[in-house]
C-alpha positions as CSV (number, residue, x, y, z in Angstrom):
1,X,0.0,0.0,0.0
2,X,1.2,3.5,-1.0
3,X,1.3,5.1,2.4
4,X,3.5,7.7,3.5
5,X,4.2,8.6,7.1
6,X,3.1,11.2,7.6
7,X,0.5,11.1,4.5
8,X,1.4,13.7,2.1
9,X,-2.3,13.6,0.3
10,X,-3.7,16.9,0.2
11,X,-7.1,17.1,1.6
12,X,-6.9,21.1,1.2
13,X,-6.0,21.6,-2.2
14,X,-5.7,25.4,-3.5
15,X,-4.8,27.7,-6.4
16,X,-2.9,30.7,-5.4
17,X,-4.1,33.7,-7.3
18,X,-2.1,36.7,-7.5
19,X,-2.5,40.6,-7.8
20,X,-6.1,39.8,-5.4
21,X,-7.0,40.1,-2.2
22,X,-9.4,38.9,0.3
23,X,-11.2,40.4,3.0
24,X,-11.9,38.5,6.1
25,X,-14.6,39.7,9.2
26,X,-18.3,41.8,9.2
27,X,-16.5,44.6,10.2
28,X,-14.1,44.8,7.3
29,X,-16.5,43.4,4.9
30,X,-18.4,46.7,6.6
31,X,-15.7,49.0,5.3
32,X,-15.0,47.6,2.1
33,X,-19.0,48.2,1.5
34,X,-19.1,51.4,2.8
35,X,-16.1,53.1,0.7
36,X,-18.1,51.1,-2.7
37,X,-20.9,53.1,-1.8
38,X,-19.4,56.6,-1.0
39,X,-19.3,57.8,-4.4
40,X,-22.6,57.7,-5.3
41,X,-24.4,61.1,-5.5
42,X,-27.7,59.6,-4.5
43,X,-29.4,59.8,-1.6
44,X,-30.6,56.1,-1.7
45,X,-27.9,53.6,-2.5
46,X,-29.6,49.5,-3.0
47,X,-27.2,47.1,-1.7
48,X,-28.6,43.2,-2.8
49,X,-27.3,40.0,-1.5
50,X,-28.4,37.2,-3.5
51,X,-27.4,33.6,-1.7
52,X,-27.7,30.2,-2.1
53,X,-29.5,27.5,0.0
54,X,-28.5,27.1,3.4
55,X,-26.3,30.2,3.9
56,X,-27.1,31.8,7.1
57,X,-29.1,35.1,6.3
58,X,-29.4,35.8,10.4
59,X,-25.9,35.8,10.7
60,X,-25.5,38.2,7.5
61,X,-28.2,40.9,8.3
62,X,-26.3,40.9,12.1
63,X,-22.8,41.3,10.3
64,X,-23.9,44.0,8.0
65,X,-26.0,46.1,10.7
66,X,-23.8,48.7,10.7
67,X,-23.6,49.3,7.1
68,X,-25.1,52.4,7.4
69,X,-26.8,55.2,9.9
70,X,-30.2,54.8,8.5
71,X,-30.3,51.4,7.0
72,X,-34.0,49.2,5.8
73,X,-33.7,45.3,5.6
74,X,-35.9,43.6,3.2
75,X,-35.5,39.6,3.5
76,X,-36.4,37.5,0.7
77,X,-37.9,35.2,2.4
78,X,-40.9,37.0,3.6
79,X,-41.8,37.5,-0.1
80,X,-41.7,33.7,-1.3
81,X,-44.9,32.0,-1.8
82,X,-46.7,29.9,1.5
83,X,-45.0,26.8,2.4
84,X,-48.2,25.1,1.6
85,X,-48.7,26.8,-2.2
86,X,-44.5,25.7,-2.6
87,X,-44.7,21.9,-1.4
88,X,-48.1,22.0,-4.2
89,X,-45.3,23.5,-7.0
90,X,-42.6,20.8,-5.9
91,X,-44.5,17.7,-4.8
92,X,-44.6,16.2,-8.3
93,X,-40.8,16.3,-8.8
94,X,-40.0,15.2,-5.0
95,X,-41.9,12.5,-5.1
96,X,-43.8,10.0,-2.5
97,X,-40.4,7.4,-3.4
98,X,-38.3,7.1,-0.4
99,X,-35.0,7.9,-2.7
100,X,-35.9,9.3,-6.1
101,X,-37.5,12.1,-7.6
102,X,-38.0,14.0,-11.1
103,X,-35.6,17.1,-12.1
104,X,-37.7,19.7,-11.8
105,X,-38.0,22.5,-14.8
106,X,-38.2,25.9,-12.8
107,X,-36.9,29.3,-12.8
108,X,-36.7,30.9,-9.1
109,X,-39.1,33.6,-9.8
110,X,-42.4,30.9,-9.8
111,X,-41.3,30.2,-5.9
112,X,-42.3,34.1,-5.5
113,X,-45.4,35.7,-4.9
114,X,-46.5,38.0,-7.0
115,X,-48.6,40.4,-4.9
116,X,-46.0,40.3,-2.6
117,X,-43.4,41.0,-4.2
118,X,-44.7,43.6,-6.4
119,X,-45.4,45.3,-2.3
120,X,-42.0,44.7,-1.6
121,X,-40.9,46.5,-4.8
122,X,-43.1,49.3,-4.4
123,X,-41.5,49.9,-0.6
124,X,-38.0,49.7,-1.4
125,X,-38.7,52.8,-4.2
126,X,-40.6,54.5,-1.6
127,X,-37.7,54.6,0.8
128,X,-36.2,58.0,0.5
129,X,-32.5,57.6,1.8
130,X,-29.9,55.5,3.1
131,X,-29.4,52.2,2.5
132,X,-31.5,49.4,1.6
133,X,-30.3,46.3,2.2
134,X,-31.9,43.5,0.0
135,X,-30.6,39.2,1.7
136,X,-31.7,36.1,0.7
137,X,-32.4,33.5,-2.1
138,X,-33.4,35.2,-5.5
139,X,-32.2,38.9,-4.0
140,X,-31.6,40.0,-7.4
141,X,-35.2,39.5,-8.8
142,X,-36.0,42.5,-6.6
143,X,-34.4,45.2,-8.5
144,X,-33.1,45.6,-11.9
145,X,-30.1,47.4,-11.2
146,X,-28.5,47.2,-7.7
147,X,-26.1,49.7,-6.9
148,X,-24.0,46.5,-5.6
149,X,-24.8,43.0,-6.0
150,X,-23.5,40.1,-4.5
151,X,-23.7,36.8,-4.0
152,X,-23.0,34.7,-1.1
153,X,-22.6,31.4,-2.1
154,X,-22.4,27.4,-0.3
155,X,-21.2,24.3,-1.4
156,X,-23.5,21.5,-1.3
157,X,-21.1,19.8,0.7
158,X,-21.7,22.1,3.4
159,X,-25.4,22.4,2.5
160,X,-25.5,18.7,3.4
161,X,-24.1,19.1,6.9
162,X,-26.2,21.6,8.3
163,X,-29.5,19.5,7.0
164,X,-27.6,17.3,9.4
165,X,-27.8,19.2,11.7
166,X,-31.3,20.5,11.2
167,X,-29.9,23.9,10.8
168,X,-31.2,24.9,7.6
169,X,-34.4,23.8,5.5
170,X,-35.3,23.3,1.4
171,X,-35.7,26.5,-0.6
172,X,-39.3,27.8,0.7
173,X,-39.8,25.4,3.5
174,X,-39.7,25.6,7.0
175,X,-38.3,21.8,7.2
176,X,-35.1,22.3,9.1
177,X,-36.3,19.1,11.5
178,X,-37.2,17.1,8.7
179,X,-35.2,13.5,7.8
180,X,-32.0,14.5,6.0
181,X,-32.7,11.8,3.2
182,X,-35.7,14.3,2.3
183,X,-34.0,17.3,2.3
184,X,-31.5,16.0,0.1
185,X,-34.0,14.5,-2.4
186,X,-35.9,17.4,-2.5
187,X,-32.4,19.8,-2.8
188,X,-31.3,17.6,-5.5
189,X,-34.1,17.2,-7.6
190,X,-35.5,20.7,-6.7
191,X,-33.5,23.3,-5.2
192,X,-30.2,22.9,-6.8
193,X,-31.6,22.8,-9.9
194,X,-33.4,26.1,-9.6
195,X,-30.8,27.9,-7.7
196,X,-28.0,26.9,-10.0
197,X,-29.9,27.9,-13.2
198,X,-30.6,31.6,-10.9
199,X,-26.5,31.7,-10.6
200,X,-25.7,31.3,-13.9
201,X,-27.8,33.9,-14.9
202,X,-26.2,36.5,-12.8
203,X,-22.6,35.2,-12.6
204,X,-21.2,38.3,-14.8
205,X,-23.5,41.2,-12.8
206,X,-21.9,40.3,-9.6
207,X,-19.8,43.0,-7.7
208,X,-18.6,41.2,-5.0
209,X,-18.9,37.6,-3.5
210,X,-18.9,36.6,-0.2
211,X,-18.0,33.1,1.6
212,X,-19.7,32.0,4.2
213,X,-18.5,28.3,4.6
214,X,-17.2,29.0,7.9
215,X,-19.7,30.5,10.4
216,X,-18.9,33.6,11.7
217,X,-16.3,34.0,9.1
218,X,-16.9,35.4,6.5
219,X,-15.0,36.6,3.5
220,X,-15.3,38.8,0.5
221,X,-13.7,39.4,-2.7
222,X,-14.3,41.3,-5.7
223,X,-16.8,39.7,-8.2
224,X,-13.6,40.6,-11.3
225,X,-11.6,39.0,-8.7
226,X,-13.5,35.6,-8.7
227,X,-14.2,35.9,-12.5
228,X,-10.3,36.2,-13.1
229,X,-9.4,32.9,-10.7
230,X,-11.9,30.8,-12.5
231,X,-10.2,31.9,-15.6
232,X,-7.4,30.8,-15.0
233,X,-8.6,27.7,-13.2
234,X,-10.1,26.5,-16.8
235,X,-6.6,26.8,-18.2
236,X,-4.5,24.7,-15.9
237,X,-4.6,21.6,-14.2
238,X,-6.0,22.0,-10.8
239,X,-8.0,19.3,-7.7
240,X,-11.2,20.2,-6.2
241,X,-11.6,19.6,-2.2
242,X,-12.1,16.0,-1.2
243,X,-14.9,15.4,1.5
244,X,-15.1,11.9,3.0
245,X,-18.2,9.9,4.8
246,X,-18.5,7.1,6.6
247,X,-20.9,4.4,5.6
248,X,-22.6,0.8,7.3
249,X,-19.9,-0.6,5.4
250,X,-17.1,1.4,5.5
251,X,-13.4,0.5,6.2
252,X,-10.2,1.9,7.3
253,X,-7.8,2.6,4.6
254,X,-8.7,6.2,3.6
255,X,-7.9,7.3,7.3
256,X,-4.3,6.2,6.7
257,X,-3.6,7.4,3.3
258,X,-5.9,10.3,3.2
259,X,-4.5,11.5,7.4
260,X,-8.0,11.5,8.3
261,X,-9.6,11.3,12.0
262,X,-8.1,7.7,13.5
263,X,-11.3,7.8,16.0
264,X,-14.2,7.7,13.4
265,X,-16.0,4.8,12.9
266,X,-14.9,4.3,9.3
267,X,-15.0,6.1,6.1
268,X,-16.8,4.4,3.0
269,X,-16.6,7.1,0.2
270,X,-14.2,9.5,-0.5
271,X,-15.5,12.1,-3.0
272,X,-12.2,13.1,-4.6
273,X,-13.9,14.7,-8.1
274,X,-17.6,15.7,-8.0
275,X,-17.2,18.9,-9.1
276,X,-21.3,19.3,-8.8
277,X,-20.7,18.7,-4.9
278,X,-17.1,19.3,-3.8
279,X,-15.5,22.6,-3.2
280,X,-12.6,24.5,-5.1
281,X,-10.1,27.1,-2.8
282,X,-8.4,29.9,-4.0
283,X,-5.5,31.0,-2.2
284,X,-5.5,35.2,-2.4
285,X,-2.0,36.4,-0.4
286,X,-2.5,33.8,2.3
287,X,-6.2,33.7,3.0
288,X,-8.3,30.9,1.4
289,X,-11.5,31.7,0.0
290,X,-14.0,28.7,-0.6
291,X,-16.4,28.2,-3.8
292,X,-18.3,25.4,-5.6
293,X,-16.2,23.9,-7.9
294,X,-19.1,23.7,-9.9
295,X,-19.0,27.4,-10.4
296,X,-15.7,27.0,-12.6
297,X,-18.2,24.8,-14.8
298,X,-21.1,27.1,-15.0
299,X,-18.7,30.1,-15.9
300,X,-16.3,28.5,-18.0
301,X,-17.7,25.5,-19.2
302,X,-16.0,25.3,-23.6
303,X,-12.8,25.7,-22.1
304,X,-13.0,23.4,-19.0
305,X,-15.2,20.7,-21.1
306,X,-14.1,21.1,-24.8
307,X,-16.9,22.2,-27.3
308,X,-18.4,18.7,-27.8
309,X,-18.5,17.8,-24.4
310,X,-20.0,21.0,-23.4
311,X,-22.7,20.6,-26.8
312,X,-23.7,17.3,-25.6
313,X,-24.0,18.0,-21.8
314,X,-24.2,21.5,-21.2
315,X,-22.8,23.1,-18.1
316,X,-22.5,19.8,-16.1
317,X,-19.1,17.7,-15.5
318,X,-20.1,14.2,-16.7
319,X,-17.1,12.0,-14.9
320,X,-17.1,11.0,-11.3
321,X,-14.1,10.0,-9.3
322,X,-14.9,9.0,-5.6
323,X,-13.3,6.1,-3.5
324,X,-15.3,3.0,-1.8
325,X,-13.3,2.0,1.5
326,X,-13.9,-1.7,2.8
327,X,-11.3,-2.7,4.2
328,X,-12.0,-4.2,7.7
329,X,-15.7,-2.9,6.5
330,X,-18.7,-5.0,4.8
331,X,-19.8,-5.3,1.3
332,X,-21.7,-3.0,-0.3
333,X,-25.1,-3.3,-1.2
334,X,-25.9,-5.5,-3.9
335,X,-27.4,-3.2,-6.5
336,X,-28.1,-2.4,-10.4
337,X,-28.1,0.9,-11.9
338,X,-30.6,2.4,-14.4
339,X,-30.7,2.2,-18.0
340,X,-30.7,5.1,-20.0
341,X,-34.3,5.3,-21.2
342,X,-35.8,4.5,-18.1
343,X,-33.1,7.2,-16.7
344,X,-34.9,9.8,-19.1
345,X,-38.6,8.6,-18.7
346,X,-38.6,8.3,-14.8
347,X,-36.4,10.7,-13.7
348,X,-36.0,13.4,-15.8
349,X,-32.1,12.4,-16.3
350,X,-30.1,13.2,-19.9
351,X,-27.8,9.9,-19.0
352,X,-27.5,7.2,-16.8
353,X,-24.6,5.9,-14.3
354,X,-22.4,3.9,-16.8
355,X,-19.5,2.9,-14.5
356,X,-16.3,1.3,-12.8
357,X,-14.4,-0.7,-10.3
358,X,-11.1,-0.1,-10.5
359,X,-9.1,-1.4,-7.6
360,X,-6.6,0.3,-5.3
361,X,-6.2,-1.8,-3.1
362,X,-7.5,-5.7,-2.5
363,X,-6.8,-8.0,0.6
364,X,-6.0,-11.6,-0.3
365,X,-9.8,-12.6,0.4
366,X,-11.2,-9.5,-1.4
367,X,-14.0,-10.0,-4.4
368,X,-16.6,-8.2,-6.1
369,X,-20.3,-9.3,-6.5
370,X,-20.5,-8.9,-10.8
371,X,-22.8,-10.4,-13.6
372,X,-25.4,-13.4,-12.7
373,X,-24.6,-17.2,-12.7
374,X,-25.4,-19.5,-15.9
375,X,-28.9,-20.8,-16.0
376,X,-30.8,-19.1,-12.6
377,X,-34.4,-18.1,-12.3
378,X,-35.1,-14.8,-12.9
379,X,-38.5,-15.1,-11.2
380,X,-36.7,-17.4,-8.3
381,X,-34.2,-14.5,-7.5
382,X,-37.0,-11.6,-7.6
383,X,-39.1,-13.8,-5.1
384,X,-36.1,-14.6,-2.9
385,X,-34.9,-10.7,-3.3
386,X,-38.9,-9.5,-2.0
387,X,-38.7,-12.0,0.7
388,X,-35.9,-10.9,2.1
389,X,-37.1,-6.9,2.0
390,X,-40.2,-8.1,3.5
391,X,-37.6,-9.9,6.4
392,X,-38.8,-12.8,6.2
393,X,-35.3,-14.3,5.2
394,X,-31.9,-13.3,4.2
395,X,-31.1,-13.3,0.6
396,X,-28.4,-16.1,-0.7
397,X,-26.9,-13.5,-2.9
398,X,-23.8,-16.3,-4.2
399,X,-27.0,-18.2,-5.2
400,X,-27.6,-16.0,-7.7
401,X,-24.9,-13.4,-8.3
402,X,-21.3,-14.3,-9.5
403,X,-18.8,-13.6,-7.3
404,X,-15.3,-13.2,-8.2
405,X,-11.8,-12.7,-6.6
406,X,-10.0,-9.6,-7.4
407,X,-6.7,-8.3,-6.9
408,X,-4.7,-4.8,-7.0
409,X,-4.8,-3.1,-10.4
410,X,-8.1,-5.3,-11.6
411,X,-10.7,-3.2,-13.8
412,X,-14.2,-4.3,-13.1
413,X,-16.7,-2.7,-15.9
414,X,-19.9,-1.9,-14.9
415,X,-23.0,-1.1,-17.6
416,X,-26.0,0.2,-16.5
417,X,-28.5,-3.2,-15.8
418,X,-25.6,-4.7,-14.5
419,X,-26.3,-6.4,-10.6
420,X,-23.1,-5.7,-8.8
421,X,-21.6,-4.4,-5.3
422,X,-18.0,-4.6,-4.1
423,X,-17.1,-6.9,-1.1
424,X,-15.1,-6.4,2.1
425,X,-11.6,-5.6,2.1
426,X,-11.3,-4.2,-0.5
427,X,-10.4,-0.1,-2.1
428,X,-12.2,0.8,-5.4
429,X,-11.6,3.9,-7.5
430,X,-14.9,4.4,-8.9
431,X,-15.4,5.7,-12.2
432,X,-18.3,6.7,-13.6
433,X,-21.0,9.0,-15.0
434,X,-22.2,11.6,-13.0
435,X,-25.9,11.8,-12.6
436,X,-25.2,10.9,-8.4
437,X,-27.4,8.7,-6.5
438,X,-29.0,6.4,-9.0
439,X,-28.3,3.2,-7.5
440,X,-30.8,0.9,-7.1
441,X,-30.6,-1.4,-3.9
442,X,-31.2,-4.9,-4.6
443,X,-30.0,-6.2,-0.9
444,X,-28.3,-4.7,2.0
445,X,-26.9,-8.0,3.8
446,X,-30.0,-7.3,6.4
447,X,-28.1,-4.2,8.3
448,X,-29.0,-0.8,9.3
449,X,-27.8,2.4,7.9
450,X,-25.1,4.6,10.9
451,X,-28.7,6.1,11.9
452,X,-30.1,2.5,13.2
453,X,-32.8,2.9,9.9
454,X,-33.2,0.6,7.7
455,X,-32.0,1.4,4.3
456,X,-34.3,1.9,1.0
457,X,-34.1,-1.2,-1.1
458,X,-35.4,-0.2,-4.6
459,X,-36.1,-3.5,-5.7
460,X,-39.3,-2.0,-8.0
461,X,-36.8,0.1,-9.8
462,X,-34.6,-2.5,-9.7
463,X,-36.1,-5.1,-11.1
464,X,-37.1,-3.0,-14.1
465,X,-33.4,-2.8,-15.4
466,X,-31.5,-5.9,-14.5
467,X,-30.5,-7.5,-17.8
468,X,-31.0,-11.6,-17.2
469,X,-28.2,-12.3,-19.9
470,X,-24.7,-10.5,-18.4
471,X,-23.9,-14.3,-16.7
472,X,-21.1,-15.4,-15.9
473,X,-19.0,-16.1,-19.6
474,X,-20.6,-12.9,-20.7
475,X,-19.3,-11.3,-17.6
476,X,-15.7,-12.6,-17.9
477,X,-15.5,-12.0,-21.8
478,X,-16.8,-8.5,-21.5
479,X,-16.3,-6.9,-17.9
480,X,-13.4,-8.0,-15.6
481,X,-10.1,-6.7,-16.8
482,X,-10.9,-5.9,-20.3
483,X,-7.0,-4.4,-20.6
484,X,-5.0,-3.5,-23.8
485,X,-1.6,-2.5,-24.2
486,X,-1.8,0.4,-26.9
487,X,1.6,1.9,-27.1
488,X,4.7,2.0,-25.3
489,X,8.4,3.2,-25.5
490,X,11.1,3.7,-23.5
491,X,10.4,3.8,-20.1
492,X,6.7,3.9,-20.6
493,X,3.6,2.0,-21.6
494,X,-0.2,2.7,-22.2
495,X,-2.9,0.3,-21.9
496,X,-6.5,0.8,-22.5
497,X,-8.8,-0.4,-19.4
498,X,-12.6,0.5,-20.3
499,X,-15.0,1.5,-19.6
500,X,-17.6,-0.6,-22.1
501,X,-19.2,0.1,-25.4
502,X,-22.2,1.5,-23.7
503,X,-20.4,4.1,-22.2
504,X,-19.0,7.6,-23.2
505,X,-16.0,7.6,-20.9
506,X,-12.6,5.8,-21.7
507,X,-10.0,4.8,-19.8
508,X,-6.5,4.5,-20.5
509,X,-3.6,3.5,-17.6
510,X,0.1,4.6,-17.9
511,X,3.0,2.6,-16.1
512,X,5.9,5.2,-16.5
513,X,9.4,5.6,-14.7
514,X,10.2,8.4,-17.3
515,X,8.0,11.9,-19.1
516,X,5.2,11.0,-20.3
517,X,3.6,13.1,-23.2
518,X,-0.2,13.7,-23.3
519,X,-2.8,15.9,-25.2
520,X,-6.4,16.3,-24.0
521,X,-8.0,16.4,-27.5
522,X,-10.1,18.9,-26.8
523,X,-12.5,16.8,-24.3
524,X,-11.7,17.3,-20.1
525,X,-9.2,14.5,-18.9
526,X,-9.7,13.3,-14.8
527,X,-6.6,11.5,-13.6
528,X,-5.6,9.7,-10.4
529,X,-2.3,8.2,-9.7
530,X,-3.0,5.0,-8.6
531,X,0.6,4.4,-8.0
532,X,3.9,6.1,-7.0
533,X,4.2,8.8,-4.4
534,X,4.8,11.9,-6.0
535,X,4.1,13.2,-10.2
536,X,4.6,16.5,-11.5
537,X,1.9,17.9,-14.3
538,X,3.8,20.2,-16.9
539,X,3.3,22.4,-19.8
540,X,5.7,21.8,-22.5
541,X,5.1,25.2,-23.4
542,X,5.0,26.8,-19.7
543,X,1.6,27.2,-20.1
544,X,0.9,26.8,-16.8
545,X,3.2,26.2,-13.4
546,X,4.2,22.8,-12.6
547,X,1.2,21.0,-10.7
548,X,2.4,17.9,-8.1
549,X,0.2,15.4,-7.1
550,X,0.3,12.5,-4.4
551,X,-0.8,9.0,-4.5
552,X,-4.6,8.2,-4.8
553,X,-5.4,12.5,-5.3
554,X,-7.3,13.2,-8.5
555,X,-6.6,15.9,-10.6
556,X,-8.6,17.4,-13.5
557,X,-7.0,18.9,-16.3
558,X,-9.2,21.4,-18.5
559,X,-9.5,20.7,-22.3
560,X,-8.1,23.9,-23.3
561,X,-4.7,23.0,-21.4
562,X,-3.9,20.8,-24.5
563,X,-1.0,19.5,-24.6
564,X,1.0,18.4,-21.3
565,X,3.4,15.9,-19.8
566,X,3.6,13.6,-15.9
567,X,6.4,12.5,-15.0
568,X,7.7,10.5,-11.6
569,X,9.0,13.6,-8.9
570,X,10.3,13.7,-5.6
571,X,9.7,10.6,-3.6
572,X,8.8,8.7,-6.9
573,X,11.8,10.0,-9.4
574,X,13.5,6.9,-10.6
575,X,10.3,4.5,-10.0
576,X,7.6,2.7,-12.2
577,X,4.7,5.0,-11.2
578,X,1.2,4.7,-12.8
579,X,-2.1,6.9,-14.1
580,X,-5.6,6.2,-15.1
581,X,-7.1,8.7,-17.3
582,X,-10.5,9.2,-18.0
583,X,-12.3,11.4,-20.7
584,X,-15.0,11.3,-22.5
585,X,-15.5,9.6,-26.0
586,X,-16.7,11.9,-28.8
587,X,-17.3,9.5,-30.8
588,X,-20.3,7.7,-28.5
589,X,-22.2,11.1,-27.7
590,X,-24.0,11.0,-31.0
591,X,-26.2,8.0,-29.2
592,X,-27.1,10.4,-26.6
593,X,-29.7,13.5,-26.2
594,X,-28.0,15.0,-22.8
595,X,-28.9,18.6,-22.6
């Protein structure tokens, strides 16, 4: 196992960005406001903070009391639409399913009332003077033209713990005590969607943005300034901030290699690339300031994608990279993800969760559950599977479900309608589409979730896309360690690993002691160096600084970068180390309608 002591992976990656700076605290936040304000000759200067879901607007209003002498606070949410007249908008897309819902097609402005709003409008141009301070979600619906607007943003990362702990609720709902699994459903199918089409929309009008990650500390920079680091962000190889979770399953390995806390119960994902979810940190002289990667994406998205990707899919990043930790852990569930139709018909979803085991690490009795057996019942397997949601029994999953032995370096493909889960003691990379929590849940060995709940099983869903023929020849022929050696030279070799013909991503694994030359083709590459301590990312032009990476981090590099080389450095200079790429396949998208 690759593990430094002391573990060198960075869990706080961060692009320094020069000629910037950052402000950090109410009271100079206060100040910078004040002096933007100053030169206006009017009597009545409109200051509008547009945010995201679950920033806290308390904590804002309290920071920015002292903005000016004579100052009137208008809060957005007093001008949304009842709670009642909202859950009537949303309920079709939410759902009654325990899990899944429908995307939802709306701009923030239906979540608004009207009459009230028109009220609102009519007494901020009735105030005379001062300063009107205008906080909260859809802040600049309220005015055409602020005299400042900004935009306090949250990662969804963050958004996700405090639904945790029931400190915030879904956009319009007073819900802050409701199940987390239901605020994320309805955030994910409703409010994200919403929200993120609202940002995009306003991105370029912004005058300043403010982080509020870190309660009671917040920070502010100028909008140009933000504009300018995601700029450069889409021109050079860069990591987004990991977050890690522990799981009924989980295992131990990530704590070691990743220098996380030795006292948690486990950790079963590691979420090193989902730009939709993890954070990005800019480093301006010395203080970090804290974004959604997802923002680079939104604002950026030809240069960070490439044209075709971007035509196909739009502002989204279509590749996942996340780690599954069972080592001294449990399997995971047995499960089968959607196809793409019923992706499209049922949820509302431009592409479905083509993906891939590949393994980091594998303890001599490690496996994965992958393709059926030769000759089972299909109806035999659905009973057994219903009896054993219904508790009457467990479910003899070897009965039914191949299981093989897997070692370090195996590939495991895995097409959508294909029933599979990963076993103890194991590490998987997993690589996949991104469209995030369509898995459906065959079997869960009988456990409980961390909570003491019982898991949803989707067996419905499930049994609507399992495909009878991937048995066990099929399965070996087509999905385990499907690896092609495709070039090599000296010191270097390339082989291609997957995914499958149903999918749009490719993989493609280096073993290298010496530079290795690559070109992104004009389509986003995600990389991971699944072996060797240390690599270094470089321009052959200087394009951009030299980027080092550690074992097991993930690194995206933009389509626009081009042209660029990894070679073995530091602790690895002189070694075999080794890659796996993943990028998208041109060629495939004309089989899919995404946007």
């Amino acid at each position: 196992m690759n593990v430094l002591t002391p573990s060198i992976f960075d869990k706080f990656p961060s692009i320094a960005v020069e000629g910037e700076t950052c402000t950090t605290g109410w009271e100079p936040i206060v100040s910078v406001l004040r002096d933007s304000i100053r030169p206006t000759d009017r009597a009545k200067t409109i200051v509008a903070i547009d945010t995201y879901l679950g920033v806290y607007t308390n904590e804002m209003i309290a920071g920015l009391s002292t903005l000016a002498d004579k100052l009137t606070i208008v809060e957005t949410s007093q001008v949304l639409r009842s709670q009642s007249e909202i859950d009537a908008l949303v309920n079709d897309f939410v759902t009654d399913d325990p899990v899944f819902g429908y995307v939802c097609p709306f701009e923030l402005s239906a979540f608004f009332d009207d009459t009230k709003l028109a009220s609102c409008q009519k007494r901020i141009q009735g105030v005379a003077d001062g300063v009107v301070l205008i906080v909260g979600v859809g802040a600049a619906l309220f005015v055409d033209q602020p005299d400042l607007l900004l935009y306090a943003d949250m990662p969804r990362w963050e958004i996700q713990l405090r639904f945790r702990k029931n400190r915030v609720g879904n956009l319009g709902a007073n819900n802050a005590d409701a199940v987390f699994a239901y605020q994320y459903k309805r955030a994910f199918y409703v409010d994200w969607k919403v929200l993120d089409r609202h940002k995009m929309q306003n991105m370029d009008r912004w005058d300043y943005v403010i982080d509020t990650t870190l309660e009671k500390t917040p920070k502010l920079i100028s909008g140009s300034a933000l504009r300018n680091a995601m700029a450069l962000t889409a021109q050079r190889p860069f990591r987004v901030v990991p977050f890690f979770d522990p799981g009924p399953w989980g295992g131990q390995w990530l704590k070691e290699v990743c220098d996380l806390d030795r006292s948690a119960v486990n950790y079963a994902w590691g979420f090193d690339c989902v730009p939709e979810e993890n954070s990005l940190l800019y480093n301006f002289d010395g203080e970090t300031f804290e974004i959604p990667s997802i923002d680079v994406v939104f604002s950026h998205p030809v240069e960070l994608l490439g044209e075709a990707v971007f035509n196909a899919f739009g502002a989204e990043f279509p590749i996942r990279f996340d780690f599954l930790d069972t080592v001294e852990g449990g399997n995971l569930s047995l499960q089968v993800h959607p196809l793409h139709e019923y992706m499209r018909e049922k949820f509302g979803m431009g592409y479905t969760q083509n993906e891939s085991y590949y393994f980091l690490e594998a303890k001599e009795d490690a496996c994965v559950y992958l393709g059926l057996k030769e000759n089972i019942s299909s109806t035999d397997m659905i009973g057994d599977l219903e009896k054993a949601q219904h508790g009457d029994v467990d479910f003899d999953a070897e009965k039914y479900v191949k299981k093989w032995p897997i070692k370090k370096h195996d590939h495991a493909l895995i097409p959508a309608g294909t029933v599979h889960c990963s076993g103890a003691n194991s590490v998987v990379l997993e690589i996949s589409a991104t469209p995030f929590n369509f898995t459906f849940k065959l079997w869960d060995w009988g456990r409980t979730g961390l909570d003491g709940q019982p898991r949803p099983i989707s067996l419905e869903h499930g049994k609507n896309n399992i495909q009878w023929d991937r048995t066990t020849q099929w399965t070996k022929d087509n999905l385990l360690n499907q690896i092609e050696e495709i070039g090599r030279g000296d010191g270097w070799r390339e082989e291609r690993t997957g995914l499958d013909e149903d999918s749009f991503i490719e993989t493609r694994r280096h073993w290298f002691s010496t530079t290795v030359s690559h070109h992104t083709q004009g389509v986003v590459n995600v990389i991971n160096l699944i072996e060797g301590d240390e690599a270094v990312v470089e321009s052959p032009s200087d394009a951009f600084v030299p980027f080092v990476v550690h074992y097991a981090e993930t690194f995206i590099v933009p389509a626009s970068v081009g042209a660029y080389t990894i070679r073995p450095f530091g602790l690895s200079e002189g070694q075999e180390i080794g890659t796996l790429k993943a990028f998208i396949r041109t060629d495939r998208l004309h089989d899919y309608t995404l946007k």
